[in-house]
Structures are given as C-alpha cells and as structure tokens.
NUTOR-821651 format. One record per residue: x, y, z of N, C-alpha, C, O in turn; residue in one letter. Coordinates in Angstrom, 3 decimals. Example, Ala and Ser with C-alpha at 12.3 -4.5 7.8 and 13.67 -1.06 7.14 Angstrom:
2
((13.190,-5.690,7.800),(12.300,-4.500,7.800),(13.200,-3.300,7.800),(14.236,-3.319,8.465),a)
((12.850,-2.250,7.080),(13.670,-1.060,7.140),(12.900,0.030,7.870),(13.409,1.138,8.039),s)
This chain:
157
((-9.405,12.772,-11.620),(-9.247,11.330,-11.691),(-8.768,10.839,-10.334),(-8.119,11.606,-9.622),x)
((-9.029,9.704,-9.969),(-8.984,8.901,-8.417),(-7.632,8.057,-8.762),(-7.546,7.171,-9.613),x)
((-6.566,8.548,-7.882),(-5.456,7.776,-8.366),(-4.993,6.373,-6.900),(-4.663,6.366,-5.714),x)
((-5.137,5.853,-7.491),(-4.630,4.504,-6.183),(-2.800,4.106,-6.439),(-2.078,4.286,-7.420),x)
((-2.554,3.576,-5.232),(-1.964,3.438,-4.944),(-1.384,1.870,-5.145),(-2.188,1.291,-4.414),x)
((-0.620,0.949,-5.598),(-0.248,-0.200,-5.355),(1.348,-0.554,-5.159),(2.112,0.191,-5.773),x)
((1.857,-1.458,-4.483),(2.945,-1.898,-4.424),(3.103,-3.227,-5.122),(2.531,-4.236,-4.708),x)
((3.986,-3.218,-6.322),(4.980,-4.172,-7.060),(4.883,-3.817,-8.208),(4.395,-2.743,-8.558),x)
((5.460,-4.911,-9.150),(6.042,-4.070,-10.502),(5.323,-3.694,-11.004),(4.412,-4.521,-10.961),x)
((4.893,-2.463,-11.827),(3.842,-2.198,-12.979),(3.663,-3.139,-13.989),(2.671,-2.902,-14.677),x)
((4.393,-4.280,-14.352),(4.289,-5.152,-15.212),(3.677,-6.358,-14.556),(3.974,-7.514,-14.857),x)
((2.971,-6.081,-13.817),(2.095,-7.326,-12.875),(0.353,-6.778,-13.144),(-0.652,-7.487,-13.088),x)
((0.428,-5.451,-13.412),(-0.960,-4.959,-14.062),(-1.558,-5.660,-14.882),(-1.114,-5.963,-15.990),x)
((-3.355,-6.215,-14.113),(-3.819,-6.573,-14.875),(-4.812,-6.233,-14.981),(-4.851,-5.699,-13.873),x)
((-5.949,-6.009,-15.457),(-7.324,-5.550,-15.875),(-8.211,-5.948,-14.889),(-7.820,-7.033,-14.459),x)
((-9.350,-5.540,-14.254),(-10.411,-6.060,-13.612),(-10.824,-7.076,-14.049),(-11.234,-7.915,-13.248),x)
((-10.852,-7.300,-15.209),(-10.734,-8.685,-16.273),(-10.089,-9.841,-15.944),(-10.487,-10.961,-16.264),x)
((-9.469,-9.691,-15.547),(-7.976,-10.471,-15.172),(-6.986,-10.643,-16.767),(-6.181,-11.529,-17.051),x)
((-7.404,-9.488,-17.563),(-6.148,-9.850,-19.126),(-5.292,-8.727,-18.808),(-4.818,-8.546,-17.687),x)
((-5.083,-7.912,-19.893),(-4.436,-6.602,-20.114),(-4.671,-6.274,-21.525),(-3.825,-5.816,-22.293),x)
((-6.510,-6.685,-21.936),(-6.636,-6.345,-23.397),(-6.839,-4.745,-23.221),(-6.373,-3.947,-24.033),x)
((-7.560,-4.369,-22.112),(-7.900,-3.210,-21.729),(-7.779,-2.154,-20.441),(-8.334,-1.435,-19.610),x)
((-6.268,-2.834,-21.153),(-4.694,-2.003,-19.889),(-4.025,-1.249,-21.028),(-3.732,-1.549,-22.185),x)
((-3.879,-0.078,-20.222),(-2.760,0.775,-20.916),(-2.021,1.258,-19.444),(-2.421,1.788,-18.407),x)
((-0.160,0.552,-20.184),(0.836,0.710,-19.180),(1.332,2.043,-19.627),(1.451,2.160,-20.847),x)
((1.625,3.005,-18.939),(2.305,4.423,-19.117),(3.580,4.482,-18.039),(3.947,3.992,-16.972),x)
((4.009,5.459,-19.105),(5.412,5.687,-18.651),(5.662,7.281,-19.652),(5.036,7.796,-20.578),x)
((6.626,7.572,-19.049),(7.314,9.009,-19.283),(8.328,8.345,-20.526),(8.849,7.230,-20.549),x)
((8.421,9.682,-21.755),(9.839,8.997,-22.620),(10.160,10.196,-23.091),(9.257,11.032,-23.098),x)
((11.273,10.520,-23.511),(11.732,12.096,-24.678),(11.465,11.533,-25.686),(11.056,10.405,-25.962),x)
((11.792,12.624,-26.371),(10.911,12.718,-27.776),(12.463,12.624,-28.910),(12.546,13.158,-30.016),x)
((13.652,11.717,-28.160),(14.557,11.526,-29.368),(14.656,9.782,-29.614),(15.415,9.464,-30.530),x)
((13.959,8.631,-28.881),(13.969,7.783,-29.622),(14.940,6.998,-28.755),(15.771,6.193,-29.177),x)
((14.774,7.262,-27.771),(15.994,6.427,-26.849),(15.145,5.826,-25.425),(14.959,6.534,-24.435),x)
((14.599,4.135,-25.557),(14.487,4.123,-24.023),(15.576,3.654,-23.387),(15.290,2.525,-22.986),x)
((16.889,3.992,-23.030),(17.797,3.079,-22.248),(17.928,3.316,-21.200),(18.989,2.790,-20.864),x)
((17.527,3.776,-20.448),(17.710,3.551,-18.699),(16.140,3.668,-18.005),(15.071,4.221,-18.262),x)
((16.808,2.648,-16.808),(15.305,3.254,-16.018),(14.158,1.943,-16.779),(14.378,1.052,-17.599),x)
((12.963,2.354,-16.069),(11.944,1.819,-16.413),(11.615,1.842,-17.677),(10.909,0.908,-18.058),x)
((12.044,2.953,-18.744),(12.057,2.528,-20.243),(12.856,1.754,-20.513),(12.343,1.093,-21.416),x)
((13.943,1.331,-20.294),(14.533,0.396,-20.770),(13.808,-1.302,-20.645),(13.939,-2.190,-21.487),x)
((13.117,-1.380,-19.466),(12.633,-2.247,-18.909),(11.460,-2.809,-19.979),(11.248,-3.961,-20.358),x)
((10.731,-1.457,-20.342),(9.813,-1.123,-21.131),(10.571,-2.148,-22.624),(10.240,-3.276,-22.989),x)
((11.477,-1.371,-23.118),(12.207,-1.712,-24.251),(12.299,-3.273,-24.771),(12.143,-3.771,-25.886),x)
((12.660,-3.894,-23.329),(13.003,-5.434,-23.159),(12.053,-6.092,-22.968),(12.240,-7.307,-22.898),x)
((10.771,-5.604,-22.822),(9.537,-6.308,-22.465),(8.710,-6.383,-23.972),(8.269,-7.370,-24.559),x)
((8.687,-5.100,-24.307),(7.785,-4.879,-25.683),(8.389,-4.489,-26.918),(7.778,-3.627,-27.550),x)
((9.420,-4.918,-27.387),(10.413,-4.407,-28.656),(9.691,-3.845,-29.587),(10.245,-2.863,-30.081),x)
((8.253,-4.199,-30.183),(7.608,-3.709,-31.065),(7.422,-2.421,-30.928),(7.597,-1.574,-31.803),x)
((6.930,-2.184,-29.417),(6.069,-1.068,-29.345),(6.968,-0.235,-29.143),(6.511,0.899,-29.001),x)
((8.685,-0.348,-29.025),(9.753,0.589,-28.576),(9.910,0.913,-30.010),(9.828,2.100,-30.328),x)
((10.101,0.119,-30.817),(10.316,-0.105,-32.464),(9.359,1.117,-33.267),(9.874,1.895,-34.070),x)
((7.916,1.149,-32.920),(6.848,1.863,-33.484),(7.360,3.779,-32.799),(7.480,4.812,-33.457),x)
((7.528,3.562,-31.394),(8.411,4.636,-30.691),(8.998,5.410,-31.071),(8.672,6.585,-30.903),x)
((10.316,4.974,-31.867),(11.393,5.463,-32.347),(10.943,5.449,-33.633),(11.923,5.842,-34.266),x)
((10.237,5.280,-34.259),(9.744,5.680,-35.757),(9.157,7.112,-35.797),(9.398,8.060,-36.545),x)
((7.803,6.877,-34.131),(7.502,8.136,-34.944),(8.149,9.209,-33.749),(7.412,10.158,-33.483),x)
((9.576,9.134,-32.946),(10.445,10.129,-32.459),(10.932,10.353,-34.631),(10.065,10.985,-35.236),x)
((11.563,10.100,-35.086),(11.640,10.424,-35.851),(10.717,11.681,-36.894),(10.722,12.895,-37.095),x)
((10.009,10.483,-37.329),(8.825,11.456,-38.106),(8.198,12.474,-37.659),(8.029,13.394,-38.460),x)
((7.661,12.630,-36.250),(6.755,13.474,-35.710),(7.601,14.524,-34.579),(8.725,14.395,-34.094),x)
((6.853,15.301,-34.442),(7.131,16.214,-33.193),(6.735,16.116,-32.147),(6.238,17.214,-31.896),x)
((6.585,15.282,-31.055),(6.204,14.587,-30.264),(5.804,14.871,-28.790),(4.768,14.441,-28.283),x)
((6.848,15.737,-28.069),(6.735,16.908,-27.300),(5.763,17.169,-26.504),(5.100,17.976,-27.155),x)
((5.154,16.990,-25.353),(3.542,17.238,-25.157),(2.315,16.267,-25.813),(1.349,16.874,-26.275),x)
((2.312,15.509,-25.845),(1.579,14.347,-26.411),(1.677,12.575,-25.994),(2.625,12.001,-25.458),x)
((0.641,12.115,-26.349),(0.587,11.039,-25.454),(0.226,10.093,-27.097),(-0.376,10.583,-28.053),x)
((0.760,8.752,-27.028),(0.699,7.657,-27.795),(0.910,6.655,-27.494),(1.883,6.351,-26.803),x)
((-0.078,5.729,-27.995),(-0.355,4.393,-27.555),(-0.012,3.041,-28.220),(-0.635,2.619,-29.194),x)
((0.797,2.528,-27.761),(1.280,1.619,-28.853),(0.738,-0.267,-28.332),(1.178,-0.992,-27.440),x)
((-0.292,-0.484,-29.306),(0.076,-1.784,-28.587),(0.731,-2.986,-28.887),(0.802,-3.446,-30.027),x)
((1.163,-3.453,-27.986),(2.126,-4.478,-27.811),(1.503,-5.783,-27.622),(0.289,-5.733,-27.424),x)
((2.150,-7.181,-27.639),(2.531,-8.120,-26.610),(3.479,-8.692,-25.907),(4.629,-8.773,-26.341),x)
((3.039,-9.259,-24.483),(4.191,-9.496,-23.622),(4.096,-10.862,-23.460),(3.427,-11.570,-24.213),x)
((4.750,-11.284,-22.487),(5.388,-13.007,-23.052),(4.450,-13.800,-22.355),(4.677,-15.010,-22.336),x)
((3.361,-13.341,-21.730),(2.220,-14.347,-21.323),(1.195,-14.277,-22.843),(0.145,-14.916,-22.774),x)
((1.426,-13.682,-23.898),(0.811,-13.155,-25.224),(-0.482,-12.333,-24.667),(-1.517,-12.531,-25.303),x)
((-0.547,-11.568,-23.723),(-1.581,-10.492,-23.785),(-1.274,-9.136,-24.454),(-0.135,-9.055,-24.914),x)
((-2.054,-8.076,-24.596),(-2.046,-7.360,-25.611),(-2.189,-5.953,-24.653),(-3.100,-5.221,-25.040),x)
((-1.698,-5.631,-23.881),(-1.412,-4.308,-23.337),(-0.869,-3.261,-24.135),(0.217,-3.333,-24.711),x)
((-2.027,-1.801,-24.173),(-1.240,-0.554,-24.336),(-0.168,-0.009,-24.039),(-0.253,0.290,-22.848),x)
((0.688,0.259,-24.396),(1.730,1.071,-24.153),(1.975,2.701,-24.669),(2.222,3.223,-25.756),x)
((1.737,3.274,-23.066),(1.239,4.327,-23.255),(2.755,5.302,-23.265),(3.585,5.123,-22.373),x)
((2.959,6.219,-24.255),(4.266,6.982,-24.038),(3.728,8.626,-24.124),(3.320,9.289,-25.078),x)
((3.919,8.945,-22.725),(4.283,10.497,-22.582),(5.077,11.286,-22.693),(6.068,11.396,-21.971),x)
((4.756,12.041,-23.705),(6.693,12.303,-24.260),(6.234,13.492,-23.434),(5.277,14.223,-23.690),x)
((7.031,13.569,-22.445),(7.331,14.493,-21.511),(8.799,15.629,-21.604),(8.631,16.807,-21.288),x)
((9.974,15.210,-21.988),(11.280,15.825,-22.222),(11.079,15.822,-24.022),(10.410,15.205,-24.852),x)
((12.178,16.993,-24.001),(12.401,16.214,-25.546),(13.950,15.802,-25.534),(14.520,15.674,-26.617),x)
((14.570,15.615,-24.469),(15.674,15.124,-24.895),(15.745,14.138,-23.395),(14.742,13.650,-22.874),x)
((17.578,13.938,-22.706),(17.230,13.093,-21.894),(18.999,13.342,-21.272),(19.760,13.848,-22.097),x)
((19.704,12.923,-19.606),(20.559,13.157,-19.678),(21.286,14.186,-19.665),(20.639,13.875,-18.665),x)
((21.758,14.836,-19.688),(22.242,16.321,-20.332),(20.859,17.303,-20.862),(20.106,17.907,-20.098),x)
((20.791,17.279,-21.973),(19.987,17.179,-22.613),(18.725,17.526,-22.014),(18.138,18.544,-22.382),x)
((18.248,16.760,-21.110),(17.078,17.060,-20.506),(16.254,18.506,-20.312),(16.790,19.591,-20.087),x)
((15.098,18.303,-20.426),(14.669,20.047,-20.598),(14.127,20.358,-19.307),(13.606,19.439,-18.675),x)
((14.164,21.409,-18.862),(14.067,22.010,-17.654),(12.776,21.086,-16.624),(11.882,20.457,-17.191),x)
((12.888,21.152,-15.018),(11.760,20.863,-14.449),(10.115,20.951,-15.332),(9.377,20.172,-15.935),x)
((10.138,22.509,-14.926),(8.584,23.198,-15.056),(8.291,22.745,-16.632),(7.249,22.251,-17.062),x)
((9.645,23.090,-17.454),(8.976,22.730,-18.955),(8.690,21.287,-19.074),(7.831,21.128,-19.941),x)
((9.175,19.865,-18.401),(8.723,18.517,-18.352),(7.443,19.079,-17.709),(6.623,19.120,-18.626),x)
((6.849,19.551,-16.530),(5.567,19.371,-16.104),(4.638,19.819,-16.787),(3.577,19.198,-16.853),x)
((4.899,21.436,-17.693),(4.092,21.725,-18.773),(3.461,20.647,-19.754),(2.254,20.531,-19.966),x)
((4.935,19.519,-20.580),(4.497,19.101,-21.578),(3.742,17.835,-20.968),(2.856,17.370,-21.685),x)
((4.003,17.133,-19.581),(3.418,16.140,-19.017),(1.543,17.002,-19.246),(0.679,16.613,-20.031),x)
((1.464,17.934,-18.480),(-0.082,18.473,-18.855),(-0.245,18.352,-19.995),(-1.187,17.572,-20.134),x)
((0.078,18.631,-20.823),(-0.082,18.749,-22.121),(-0.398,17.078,-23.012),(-1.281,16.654,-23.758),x)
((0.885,16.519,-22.411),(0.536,15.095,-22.801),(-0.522,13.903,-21.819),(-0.706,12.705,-22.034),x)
((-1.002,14.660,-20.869),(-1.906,13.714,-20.610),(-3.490,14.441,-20.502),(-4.363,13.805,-19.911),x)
((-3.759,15.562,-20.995),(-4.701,15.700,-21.761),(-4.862,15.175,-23.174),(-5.913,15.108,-23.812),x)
((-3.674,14.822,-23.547),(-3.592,13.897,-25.173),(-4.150,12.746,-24.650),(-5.130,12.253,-25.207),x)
((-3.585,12.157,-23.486),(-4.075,10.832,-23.662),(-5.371,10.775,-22.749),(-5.792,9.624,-22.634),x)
((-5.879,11.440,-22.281),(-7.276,11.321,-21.876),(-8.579,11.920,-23.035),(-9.781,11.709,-22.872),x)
((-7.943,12.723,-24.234),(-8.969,12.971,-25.284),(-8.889,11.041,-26.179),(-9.852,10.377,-26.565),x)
((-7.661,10.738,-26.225),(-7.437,9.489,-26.743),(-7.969,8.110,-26.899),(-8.333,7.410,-27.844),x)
((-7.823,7.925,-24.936),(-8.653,6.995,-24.563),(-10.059,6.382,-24.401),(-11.011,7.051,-24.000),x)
((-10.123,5.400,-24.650),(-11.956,4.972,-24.509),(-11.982,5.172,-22.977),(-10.959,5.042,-22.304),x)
((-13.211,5.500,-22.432),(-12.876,5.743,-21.153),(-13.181,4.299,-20.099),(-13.462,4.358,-18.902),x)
((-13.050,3.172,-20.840),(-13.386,1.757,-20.408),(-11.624,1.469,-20.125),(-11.051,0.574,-19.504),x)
((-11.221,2.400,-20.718),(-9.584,1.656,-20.785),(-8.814,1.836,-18.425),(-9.119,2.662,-17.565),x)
((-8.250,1.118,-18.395),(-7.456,1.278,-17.335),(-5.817,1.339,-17.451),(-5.016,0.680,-18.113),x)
((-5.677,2.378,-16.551),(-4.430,3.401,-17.138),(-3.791,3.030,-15.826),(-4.439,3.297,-14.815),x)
((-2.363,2.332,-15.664),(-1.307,1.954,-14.284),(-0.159,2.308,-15.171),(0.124,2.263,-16.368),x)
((0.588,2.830,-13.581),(1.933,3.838,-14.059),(3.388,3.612,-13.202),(3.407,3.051,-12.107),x)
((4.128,3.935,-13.614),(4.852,3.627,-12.460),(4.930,5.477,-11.773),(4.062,6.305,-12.048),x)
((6.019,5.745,-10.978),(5.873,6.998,-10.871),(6.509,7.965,-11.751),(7.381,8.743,-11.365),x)
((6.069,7.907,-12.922),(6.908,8.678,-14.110),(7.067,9.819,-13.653),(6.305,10.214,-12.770),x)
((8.321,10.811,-14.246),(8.811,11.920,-14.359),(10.166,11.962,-12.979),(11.136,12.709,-12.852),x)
((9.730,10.957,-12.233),(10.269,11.204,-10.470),(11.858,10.589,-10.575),(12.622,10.995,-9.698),x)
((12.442,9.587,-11.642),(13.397,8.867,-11.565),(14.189,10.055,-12.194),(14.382,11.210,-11.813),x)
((14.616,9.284,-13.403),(15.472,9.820,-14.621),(15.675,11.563,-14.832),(16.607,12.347,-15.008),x)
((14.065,11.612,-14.682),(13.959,13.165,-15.065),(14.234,14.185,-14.025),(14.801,15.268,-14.167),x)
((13.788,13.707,-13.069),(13.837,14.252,-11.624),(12.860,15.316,-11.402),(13.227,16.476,-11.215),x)
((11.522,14.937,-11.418),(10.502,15.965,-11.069),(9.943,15.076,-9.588),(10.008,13.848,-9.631),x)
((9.578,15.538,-8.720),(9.191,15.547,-7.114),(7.770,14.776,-8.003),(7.253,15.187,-9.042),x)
((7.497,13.896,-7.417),(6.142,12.903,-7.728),(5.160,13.453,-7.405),(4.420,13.401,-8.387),x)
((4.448,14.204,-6.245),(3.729,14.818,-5.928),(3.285,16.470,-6.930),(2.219,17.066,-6.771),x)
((4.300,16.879,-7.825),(3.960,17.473,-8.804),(2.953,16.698,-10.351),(1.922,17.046,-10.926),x)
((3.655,15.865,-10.487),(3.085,15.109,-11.673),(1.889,14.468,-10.904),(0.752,14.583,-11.363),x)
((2.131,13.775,-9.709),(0.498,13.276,-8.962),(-0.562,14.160,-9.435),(-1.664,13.825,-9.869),x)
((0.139,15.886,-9.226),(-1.654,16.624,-9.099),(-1.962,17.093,-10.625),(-2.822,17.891,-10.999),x)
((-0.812,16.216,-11.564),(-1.377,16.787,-13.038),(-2.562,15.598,-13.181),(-3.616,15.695,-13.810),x)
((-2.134,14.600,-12.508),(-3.120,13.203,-12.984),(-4.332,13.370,-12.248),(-5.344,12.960,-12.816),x)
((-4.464,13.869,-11.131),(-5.520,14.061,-9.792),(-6.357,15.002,-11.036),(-7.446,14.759,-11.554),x)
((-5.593,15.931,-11.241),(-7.099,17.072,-11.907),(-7.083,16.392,-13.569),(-7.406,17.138,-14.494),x)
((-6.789,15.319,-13.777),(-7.246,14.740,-15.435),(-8.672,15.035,-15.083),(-9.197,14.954,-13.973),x)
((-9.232,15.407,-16.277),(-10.443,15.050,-16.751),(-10.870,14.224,-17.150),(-11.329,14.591,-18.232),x)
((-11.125,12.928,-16.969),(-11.441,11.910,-16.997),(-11.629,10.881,-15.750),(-10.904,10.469,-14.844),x)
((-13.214,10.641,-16.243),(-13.456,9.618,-14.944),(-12.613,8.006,-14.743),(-11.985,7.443,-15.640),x)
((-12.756,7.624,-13.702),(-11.836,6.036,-13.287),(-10.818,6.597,-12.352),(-10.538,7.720,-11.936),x)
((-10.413,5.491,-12.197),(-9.048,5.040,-11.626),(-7.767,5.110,-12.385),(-7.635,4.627,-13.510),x)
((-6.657,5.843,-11.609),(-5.098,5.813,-12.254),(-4.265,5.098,-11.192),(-4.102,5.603,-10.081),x)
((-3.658,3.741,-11.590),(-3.211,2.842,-10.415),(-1.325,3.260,-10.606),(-0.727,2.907,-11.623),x)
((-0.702,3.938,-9.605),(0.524,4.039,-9.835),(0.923,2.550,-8.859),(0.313,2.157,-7.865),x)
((2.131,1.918,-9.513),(2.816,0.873,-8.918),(4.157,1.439,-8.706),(4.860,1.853,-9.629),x)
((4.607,1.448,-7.036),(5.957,1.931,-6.408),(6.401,0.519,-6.257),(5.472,-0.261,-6.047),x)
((7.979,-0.173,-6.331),(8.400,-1.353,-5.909),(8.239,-1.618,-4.624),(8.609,-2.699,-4.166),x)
C-alpha cells in the first residue's frame, strides 16, 4: 500500500469526495475499553457513539489483533468510519510488550484490509508511536506491505 504523508489534524480528513461517507479514520486502542489519553481520547470526544459501541464489544469479544469499524457522526453530521486497531490488550502499565503490539498491529490490519471495500480511504494519525511507544517507522512498514491497493494518508500535527 502507498502511504502519503500530510500535515494537520487527522480530523480535517476528507474524502476525494469532499464528505467522509467513504473515510475510515484509524487509530490504535487496547482491547480493555478505555480511550483516555492521547489521540483516543480526542477520538472519544469527537465520536461518543462509536467509543460507546468500543467498549461494548472490549467487553464481549476478544479483540486483540483485529481491526473494527465503527461508524460514527461528527459535528459537521458526516458519517466517517472509525477504524479501531486493537493493537495492546491493555494500556499504561499494563501495556504489552513492543514486538507483541507490532505482531497484533499485523494481525489487525490484515483484519482491516480483508474488511474493507477497497473504494474506502483509510487516514491515520501515527498510531502505535505515542502512548504505546513503538518507533513509527516499524508500524510504517506493517502498512507499506498491506495488501491492499490505494492510498494510506498518515496526518503528523
């Protein structure tokens, strides 16, 4: 996959379209049901539903390595994906090792490239690199060798 590059918020993503019916925003999350810091939190305050649907199925499901799409709306009322890579399963303390986040990141974004229509457009911020602390250029070359054709637009501030 061809990943570009942009500068400003990921929440300025909009579709070649000019909507975000056929945007999916991604981001990194653990798999216990908590976005509070960081760009999930941001996430949290932007799309309550789709944090709401989140923490239902951190609950119910085993989540771990897998990618889910929740969609939302945001306060211009467009209808953007919200894409969650449960990359950790915990967070903080807690947090599960480097290599095992980069495992389940592979893992979860082959979920979300069997997932996606391949019409969809996928912008990110630089997940795994904040909170979790994985070197960006690791998670870059999980997205570089996706299987799936298009564009992956990461947004740095």
């Amino acid at each position: 996959m061809k990943i570009k590059h942009r500068k400003g918020s990921l929440f300025e993503a909009r579709s070649k379209g000019g909507s975000s019916a056929d945007l999916v925003l991604v981001h990194a999350v653990n798999s216990v049901g908590v976005w509070g810091a960081g760009i999930a939190a941001e996430f949290r305050g932007r799309f309550p539903w789709a944090y709401n649907q989140y923490k239902r199925d951190c609950i119910t499901q085993g989540m771990v390595g897998r990618f889910e799409g929740y969609i939302a709306t945001d306060a211009a009322g467009d209808h953007p994906i919200i894409g969650c890579l449960f990359t950790s399963g915990g967070f903080g303390s807690q947090l599960d090792p480097m290599l095992t986040i980069l495992r389940q990141t592979e893992s979860a974004l082959k979920s979300l490239a069997a997932a996606l229509p391949k019409e969809f457009e996928v912008h990110s911020n630089r997940f795994n690199s904040g909170l979790f602390g994985v070197p960006w250029h690791l998670t870059e070359a999980l997205i570089a060798d996706l299987d799936r054709p298009g564009v992956w637009t990461v947004w740095t501030p």
